[in-house]
N, C-alpha and C positions, 0 to 999 in steps of 0.2 A: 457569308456576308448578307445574303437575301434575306436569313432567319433572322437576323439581328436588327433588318432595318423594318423588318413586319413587328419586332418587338419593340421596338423602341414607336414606331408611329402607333401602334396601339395604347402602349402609355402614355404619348402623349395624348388620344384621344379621347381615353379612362378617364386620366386627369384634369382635360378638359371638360370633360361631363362633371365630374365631381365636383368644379371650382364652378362651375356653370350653376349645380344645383346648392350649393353651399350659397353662393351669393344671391340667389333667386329662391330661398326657400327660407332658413332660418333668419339670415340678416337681413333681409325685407323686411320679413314679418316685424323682428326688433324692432326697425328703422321706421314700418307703419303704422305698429300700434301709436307710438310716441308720438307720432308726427299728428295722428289722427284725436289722441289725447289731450295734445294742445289743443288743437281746433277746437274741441267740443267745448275747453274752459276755457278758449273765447270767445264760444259762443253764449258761454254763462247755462252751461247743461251743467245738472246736476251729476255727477260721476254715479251716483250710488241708487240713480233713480232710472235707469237704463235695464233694459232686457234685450240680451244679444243673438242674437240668430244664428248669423252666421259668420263664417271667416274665412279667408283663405288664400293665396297668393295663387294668381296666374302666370302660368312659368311661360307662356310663351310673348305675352306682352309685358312682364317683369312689375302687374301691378298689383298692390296689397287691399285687399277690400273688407271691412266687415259691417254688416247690417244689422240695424239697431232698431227697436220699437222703446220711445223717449216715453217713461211713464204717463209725463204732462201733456203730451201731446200723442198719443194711445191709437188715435186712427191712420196717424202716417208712420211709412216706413224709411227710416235714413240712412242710409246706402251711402258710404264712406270710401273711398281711393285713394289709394296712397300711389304717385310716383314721382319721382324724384327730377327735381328739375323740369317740374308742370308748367310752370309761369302761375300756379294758383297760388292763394296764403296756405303757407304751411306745405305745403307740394300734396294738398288734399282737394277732390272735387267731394262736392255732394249733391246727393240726388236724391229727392226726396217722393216717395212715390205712394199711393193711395188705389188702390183695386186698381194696378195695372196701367194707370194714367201719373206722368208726373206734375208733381203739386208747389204751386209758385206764387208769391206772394202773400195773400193774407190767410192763405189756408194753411200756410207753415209756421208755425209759433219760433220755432229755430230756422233761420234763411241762411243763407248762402253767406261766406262773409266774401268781400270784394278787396283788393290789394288795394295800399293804399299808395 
């Protein structure tokens, strides 16, 4: 009876890890690329004038991020978030950053968009 309930709570455990990284791992990623795709062709970015950095989902705050250098705009860097149920447009923040300081207003050719 003991053997049975150390097997049975460890597959429940296994399986909770599994569905924990299944849902924090690939379907974020889905769920932030798209989300973060919209935004940019709200922001009226070009898609095809973009060099991407970086990417990647942080599993322990469940947020999707990828970091972009915008051709037209070459000296900042835009730093993308996805999560879900933000209160932002699109459930995306962004951050747009310049040697380490971030960069707001007229020094961002792409700005923040605000809910309307």
């Amino acid at each position: 009876m003991k053997k049975m309930i150390i097997i049975v709570l460890s597959l429940v455990i296994i399986g909770g890890g599994l569905w924990y990284y299944i849902y924090n791992g690939p379907m974020k990623e889905k769920e932030g690329k798209k989300a973060i795709e919209e935004y940019m062709t709200a922001q009226n970015v070009n898609l095809q004038d973009v060099t991407e950095l970086r990417t990647g989902v942080d599993f322990l705050s469940g947020v999707y991020i990828e970091a972009y250098v915008i051709n037209a705009d070459s000296e900042n860097e835009y730093i993308y978030s996805y999560s879900r149920n933000s209160e932002k447009p699109y459930d995306v923040n962004l951050l747009v950053m310049k040697d380490g300081s971030e960069q707001t207003g007229k020094n961002v050719k792409y700005p923040k968009l605000t809910r309307e």
